[in-house]
VOPAGU-2260 file (C-alpha; in pm, 1 decimal, decimal comma):
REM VOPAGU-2260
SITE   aa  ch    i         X         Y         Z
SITE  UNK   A    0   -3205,4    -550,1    1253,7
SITE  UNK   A    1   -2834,8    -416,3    1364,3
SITE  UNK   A    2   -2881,7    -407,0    1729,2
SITE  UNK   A    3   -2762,2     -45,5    1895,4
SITE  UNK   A    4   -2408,4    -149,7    1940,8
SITE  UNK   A    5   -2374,5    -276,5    1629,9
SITE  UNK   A    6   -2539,7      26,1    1457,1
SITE  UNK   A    7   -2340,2     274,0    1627,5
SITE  UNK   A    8   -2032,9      73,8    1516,0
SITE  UNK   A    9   -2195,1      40,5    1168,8
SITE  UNK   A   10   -2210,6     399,6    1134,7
SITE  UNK   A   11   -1874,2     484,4    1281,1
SITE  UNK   A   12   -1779,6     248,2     974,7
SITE  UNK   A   13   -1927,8     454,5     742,5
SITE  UNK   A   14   -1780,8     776,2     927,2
SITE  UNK   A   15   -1410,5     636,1     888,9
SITE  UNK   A   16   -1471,6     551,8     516,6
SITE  UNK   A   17   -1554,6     951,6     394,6
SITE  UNK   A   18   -1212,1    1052,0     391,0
SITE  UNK   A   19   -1134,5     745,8     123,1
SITE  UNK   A   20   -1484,6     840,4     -37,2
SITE  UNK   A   21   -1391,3    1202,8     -70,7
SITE  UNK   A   22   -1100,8    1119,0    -239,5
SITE  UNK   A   23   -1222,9     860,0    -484,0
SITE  UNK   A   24   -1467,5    1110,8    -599,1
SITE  UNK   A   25   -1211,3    1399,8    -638,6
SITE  UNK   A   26   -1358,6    1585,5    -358,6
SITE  UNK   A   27   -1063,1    1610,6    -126,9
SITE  UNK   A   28    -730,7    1713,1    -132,4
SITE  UNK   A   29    -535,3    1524,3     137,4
SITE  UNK   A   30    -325,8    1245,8      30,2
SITE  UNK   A   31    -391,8     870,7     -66,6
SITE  UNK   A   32    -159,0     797,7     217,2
SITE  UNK   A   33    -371,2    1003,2     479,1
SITE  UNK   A   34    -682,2     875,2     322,2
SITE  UNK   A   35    -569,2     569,4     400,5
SITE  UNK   A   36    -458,7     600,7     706,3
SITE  UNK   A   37    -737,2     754,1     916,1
SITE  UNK   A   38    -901,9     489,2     749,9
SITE  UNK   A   39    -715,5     197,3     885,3
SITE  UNK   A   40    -689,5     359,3    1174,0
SITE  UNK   A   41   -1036,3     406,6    1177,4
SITE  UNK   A   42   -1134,7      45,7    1142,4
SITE  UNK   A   43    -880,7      -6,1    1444,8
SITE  UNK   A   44   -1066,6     160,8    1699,8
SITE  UNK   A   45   -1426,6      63,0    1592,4
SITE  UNK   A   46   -1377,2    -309,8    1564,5
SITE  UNK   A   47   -1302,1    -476,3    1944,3
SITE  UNK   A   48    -945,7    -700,3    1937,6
SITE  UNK   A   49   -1001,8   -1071,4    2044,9
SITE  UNK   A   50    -787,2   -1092,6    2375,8
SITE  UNK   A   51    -515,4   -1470,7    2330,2
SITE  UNK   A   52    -368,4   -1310,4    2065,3
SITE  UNK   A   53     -81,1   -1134,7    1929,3
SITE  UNK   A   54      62,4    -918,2    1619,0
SITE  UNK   A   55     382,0    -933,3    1470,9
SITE  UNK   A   56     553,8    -797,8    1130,5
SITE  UNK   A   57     786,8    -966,8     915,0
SITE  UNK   A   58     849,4    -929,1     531,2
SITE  UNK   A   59     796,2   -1232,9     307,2
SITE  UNK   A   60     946,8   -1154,7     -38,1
SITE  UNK   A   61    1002,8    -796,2      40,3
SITE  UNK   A   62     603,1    -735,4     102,6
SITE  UNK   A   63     517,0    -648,9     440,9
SITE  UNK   A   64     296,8    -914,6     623,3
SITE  UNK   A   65      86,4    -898,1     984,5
SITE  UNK   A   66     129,2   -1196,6    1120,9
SITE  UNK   A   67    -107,1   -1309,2    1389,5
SITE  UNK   A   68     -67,2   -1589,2    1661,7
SITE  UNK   A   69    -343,4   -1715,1    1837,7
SITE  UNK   A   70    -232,0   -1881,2    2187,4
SITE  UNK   A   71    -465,3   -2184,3    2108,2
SITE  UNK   A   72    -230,1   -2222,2    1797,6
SITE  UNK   A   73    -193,0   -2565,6    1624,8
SITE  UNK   A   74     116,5   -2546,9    1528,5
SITE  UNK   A   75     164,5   -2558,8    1124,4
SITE  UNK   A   76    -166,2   -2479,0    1059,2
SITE  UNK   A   77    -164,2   -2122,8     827,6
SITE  UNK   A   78    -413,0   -1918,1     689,3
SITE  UNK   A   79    -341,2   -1627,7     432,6
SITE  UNK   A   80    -588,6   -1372,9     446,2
SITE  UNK   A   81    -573,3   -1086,8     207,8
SITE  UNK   A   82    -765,1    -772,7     336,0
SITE  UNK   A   83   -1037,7    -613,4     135,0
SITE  UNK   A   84   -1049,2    -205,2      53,2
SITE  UNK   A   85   -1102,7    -227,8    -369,4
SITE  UNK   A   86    -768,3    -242,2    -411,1
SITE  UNK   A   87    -704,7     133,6    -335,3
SITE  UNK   A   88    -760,7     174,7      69,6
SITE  UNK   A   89    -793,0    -102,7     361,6
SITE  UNK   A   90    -509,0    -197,3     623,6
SITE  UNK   A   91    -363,1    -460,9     788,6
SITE  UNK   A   92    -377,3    -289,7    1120,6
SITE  UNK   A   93    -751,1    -242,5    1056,0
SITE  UNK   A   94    -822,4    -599,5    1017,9
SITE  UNK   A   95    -701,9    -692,1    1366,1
SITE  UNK   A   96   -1021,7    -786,1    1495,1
SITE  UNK   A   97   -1163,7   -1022,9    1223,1
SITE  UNK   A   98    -819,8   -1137,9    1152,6
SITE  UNK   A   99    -757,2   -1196,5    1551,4
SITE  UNK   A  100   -1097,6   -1401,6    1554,9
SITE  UNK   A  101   -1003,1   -1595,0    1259,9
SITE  UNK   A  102    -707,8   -1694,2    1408,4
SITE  UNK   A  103    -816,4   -1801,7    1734,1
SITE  UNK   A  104   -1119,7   -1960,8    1634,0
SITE  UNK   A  105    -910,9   -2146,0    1356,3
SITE  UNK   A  106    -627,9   -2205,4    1563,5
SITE  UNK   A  107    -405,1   -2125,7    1249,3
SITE  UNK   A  108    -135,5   -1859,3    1265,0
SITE  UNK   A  109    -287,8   -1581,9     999,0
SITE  UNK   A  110     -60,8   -1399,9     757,5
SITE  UNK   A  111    -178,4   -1093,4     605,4
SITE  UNK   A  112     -28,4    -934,0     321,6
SITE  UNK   A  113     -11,9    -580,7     286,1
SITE  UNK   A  114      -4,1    -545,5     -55,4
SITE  UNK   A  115      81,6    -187,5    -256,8
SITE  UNK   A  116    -249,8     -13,0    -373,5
SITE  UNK   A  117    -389,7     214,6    -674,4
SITE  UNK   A  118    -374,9     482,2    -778,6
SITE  UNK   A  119     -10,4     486,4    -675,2
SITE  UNK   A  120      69,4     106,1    -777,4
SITE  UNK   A  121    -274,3      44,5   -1035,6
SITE  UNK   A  122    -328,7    -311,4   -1165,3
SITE  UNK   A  123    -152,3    -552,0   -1159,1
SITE  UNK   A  124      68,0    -418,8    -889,1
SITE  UNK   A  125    -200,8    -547,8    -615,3
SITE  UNK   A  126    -229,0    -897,4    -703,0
SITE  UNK   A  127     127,0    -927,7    -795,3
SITE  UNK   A  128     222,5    -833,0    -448,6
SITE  UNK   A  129     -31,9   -1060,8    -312,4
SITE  UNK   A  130     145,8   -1336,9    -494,0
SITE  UNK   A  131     459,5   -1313,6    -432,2
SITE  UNK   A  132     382,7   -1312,5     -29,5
SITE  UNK   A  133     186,7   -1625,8    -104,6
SITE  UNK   A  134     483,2   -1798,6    -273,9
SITE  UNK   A  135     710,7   -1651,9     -53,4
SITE  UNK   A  136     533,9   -1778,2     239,8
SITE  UNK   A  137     523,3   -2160,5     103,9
SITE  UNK   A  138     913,3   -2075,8      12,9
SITE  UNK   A  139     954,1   -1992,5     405,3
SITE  UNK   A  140     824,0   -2379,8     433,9
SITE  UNK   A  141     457,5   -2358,0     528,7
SITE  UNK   A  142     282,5   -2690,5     450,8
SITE  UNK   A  143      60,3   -2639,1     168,3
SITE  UNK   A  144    -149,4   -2928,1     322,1
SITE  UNK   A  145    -182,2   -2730,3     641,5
SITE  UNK   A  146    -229,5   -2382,0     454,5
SITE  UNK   A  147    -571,1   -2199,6     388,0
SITE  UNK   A  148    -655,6   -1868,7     226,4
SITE  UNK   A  149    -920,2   -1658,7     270,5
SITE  UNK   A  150   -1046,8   -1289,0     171,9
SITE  UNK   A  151   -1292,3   -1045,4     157,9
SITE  UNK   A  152   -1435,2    -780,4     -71,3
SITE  UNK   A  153   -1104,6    -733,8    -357,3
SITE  UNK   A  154    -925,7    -995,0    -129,2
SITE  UNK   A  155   -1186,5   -1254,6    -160,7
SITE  UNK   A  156   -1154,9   -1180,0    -542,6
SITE  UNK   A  157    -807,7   -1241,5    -502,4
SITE  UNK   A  158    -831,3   -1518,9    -314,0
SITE  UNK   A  159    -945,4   -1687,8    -617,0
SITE  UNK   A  160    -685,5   -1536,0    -815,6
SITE  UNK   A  161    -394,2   -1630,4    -625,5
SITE  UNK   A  162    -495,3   -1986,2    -609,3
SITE  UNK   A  163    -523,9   -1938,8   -1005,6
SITE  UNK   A  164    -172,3   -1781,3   -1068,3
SITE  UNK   A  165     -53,7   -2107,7    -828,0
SITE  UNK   A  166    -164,1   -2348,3   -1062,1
SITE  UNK   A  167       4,9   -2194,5   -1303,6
SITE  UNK   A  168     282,3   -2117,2   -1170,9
SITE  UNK   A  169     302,6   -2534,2   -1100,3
SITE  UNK   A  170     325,0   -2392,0    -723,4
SITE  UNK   A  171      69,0   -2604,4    -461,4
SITE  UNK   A  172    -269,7   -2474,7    -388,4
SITE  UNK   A  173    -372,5   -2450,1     -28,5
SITE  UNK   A  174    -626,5   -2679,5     114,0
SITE  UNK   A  175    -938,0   -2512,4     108,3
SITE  UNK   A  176   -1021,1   -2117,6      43,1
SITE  UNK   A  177   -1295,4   -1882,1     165,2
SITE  UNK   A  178   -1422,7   -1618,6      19,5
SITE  UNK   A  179   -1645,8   -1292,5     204,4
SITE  UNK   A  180   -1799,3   -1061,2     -47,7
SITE  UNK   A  181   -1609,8   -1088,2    -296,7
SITE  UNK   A  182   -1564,5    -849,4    -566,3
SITE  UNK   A  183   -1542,3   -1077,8    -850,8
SITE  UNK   A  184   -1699,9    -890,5   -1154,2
SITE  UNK   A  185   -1584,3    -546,6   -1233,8
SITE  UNK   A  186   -1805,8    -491,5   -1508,6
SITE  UNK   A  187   -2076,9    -497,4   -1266,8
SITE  UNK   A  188   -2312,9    -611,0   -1597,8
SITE  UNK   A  189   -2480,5    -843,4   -1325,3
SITE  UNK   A  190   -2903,0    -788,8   -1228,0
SITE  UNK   A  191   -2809,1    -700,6    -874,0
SITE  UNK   A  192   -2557,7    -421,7    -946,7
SITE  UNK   A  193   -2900,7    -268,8   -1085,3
SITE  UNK   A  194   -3161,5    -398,0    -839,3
SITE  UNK   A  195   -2983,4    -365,3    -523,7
SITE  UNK   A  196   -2802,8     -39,6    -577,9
SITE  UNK   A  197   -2891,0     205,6    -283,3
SITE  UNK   A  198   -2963,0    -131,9     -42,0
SITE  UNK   A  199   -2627,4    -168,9      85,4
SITE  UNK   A  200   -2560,6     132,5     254,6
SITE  UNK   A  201   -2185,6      79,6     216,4
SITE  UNK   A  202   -2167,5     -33,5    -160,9
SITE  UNK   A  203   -2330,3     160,0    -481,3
SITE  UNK   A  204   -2258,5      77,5    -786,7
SITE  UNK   A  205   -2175,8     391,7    -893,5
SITE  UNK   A  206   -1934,5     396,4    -588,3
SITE  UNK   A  207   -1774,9      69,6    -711,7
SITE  UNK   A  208   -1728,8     194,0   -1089,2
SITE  UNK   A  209   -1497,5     487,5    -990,6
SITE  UNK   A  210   -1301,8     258,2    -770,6
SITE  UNK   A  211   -1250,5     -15,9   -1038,4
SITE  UNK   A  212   -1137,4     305,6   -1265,0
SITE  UNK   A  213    -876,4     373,9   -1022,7
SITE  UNK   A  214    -704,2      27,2    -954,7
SITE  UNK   A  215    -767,8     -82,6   -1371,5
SITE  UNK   A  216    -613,6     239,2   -1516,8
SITE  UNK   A  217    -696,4     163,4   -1848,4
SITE  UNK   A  218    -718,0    -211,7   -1802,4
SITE  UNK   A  219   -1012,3    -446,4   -1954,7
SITE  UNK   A  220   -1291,1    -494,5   -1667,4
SITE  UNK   A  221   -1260,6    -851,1   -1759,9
SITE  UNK   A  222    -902,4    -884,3   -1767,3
SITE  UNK   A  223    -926,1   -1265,0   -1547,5
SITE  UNK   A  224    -683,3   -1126,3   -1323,0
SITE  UNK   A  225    -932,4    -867,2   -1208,4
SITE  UNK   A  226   -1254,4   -1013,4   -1248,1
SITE  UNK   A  227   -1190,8   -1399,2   -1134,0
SITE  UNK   A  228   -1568,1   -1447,1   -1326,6
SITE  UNK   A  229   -1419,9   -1443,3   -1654,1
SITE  UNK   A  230   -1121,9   -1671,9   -1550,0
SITE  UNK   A  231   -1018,9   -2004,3   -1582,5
SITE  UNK   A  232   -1075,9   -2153,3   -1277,8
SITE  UNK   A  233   -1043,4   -2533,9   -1310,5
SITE  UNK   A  234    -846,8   -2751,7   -1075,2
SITE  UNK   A  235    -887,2   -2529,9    -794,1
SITE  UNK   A  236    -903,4   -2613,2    -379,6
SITE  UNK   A  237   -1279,1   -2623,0    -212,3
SITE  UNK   A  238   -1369,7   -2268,6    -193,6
SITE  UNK   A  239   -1659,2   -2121,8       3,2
SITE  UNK   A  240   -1813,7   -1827,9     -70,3
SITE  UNK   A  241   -1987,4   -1589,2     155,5
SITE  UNK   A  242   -2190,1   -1299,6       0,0
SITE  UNK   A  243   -2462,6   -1097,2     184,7
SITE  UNK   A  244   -2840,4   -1102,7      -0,4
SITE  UNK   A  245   -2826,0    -690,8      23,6
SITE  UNK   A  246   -2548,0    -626,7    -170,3
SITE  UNK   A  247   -2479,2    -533,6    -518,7
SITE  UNK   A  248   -2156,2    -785,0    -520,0
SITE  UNK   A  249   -2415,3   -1030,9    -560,1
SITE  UNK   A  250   -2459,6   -1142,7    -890,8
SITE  UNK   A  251   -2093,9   -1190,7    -944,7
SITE  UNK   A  252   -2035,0   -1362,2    -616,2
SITE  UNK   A  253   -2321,8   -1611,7    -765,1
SITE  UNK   A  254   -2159,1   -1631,3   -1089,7
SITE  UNK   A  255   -1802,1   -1726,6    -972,6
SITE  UNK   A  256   -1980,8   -2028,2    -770,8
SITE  UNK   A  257   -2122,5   -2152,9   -1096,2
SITE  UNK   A  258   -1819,3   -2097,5   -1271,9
SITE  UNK   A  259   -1672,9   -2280,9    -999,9
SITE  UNK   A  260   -1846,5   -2598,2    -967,3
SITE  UNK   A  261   -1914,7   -2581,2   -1355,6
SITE  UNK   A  262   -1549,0   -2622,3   -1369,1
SITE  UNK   A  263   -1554,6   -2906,2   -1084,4
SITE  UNK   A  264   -1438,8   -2749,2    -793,5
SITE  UNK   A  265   -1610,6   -2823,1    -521,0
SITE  UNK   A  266   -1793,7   -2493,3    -413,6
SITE  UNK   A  267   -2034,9   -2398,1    -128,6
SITE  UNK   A  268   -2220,0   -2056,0    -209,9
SITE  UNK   A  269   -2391,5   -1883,6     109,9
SITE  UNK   A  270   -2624,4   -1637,4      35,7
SITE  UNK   A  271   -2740,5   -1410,7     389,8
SITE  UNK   A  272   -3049,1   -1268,5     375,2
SITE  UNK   A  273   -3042,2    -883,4     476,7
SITE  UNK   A  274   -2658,8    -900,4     499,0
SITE  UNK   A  275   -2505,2    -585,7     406,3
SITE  UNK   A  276   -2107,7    -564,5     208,3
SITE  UNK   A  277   -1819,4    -782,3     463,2
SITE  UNK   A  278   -2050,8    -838,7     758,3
SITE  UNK   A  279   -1755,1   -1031,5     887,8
SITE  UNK   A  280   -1607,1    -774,5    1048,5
SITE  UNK   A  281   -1879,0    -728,2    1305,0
SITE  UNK   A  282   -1788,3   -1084,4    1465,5
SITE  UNK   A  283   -1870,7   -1039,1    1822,9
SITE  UNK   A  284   -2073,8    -744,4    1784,5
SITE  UNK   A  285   -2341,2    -939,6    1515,9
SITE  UNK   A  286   -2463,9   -1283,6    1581,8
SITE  UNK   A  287   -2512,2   -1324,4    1166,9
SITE  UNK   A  288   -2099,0   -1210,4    1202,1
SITE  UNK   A  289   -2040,2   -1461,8    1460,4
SITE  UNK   A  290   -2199,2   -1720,9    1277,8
SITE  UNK   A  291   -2063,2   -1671,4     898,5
SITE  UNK   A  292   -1712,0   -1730,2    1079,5
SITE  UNK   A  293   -1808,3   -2004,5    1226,0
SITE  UNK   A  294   -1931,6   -2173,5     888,4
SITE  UNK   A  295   -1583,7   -2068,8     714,6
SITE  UNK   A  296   -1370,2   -2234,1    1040,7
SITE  UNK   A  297   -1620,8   -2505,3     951,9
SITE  UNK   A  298   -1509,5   -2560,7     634,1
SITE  UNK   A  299   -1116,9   -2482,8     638,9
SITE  UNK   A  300   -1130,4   -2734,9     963,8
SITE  UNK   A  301   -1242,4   -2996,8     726,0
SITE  UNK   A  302   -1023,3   -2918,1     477,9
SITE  UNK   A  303    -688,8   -2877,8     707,7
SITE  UNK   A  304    -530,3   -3152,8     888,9
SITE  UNK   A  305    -628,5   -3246,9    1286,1
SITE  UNK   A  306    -434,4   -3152,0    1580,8
């Protein structure tokens, strides 16, 4: 039960998102760019900023980043958080507040990405970005040892990803990743893309079809770099994954923990009863918000090195 704050906030969430809706489902005419950026904008105002912090820009291999500094900083300590939206809509100025709270709570300065998006740049364009910032950033000389990365929704599929294209890449891995909601199976062939469709009031699966139309554009569903469920995954940093019990994201959040640990990487799957799609972003308005961060700080804390 959302109390009244966090309802009204919860439907100003979903008031924001029907300009991105309309034009997913071909019912508006305005532009991706404006879609977007009442969106952002959007998620700005509704979501309070933690105060002992502050925002900066920079570019890290000629993508854009946010870069936020908490005062309690310790300095070296780095998290790379890539911002969810499907791969088509979601900001970095509209992750302020969860990205502000991550940072102070983590004491780690927070670098955010802000990666092109379909339909304009379609798969791989996304990811790609999103990996050269992360290389680019360890290039910069950030500490691998005292670097995290986290995600939510397409970033928390991503955040698998990236570690992925890493280890290939014979680049280091960060120390620990986290993962909220991710969107790790776009063939959404799992039993809760059927059983909890019309549950979460923000996710359908019909909803999350046409948006995996847009950002694969004629790419395979199952393509690893899309859908980290069908990847290869071994020799991977701890990863915790977040996922809430309502949504349809379910399945294949469940499924990319098994394929985790079945490929021994040490994996932590939390499964939150009643919790609707990136619940995260309701830190300080939620108490189930408040307390999924503070089992992610948790577990980067133990993975990152002391003060």
């Amino acid at each position: 039960m959302l109390t009244a704050h966090a309802q009204k906030t919860f439907d100003g969430w979903k008031k924001v998102a029907m300009p991105v809706v309309r034009k997913i489902t071909g019912e508006d005419v305005q532009s991706w760019a404006e879609a977007r950026a009442e969106y952002d904008n959007g998620l700005y105002g509704l979501f309070p900023v933690p105060e002992g912090v502050t925002f900066t820009h920079v570019n890290s291999g000629d993508i854009p980043m946010m870069v936020v500094t908490p005062e309690n900083l310790i300095e070296g300590r780095t998290l790379f958080y890539i911002h969810g939206g499907g791969y088509v809509h979601g900001g970095v100025n509209g992750y302020r507040s969860l990205a502000g709270n991550y940072a102070k709570r983590l004491r780690a300065r927070v670098y955010l990405p802000d990666y092109r998006q379909a339909p304009e740049y379609p798969f791989p364009i996304p990811v790609e970005d999103t990996f050269t910032a992360y290389r680019s950033l360890l290039e910069s000389g950030v500490d691998p040892r005292s670097l995290a990365l986290s995600g939510d929704s397409a970033g928390g599929a991503m955040a698998v990803t990236i570690m992925r294209k890493a280890r290939d890449a014979g680049l280091p891995l960060p120390a620990a990743a986290v993962a909220f909601s991710p969107w790790a199976d776009l063939t959404h062939s799992g039993e809760s893309a059927r059983i909890r469709n019309g549950i979460d009031p923000l996710c359908s699966t019909e909803f999350l079809t046409q948006l995996a139309a847009i950002f694969l554009a004629g790419e395979l569903p199952t393509h690893p770099d899309a859908s980290p469920v069908f990847a290869d995954v071994r020799g991977l940093a701890p990863t915790l994954i977040q996922i809430g019990e309502n949504e349809v994201m379910l399945s294949g959040a469940m499924q990319l923990a098994s394929r985790l640990g079945e490929n021994r990487v040490r994996t932590s799957l939390e499964i939150w009863p009643g919790m609707f799609h990136v619940w995260h972003l309701f830190t300080g308005l939620l108490p189930e918000a408040d307390h999924a961060l503070r089992n992610a700080v948790r577990f980067l804390d133990d993975a990152l090195p002391p003060e």
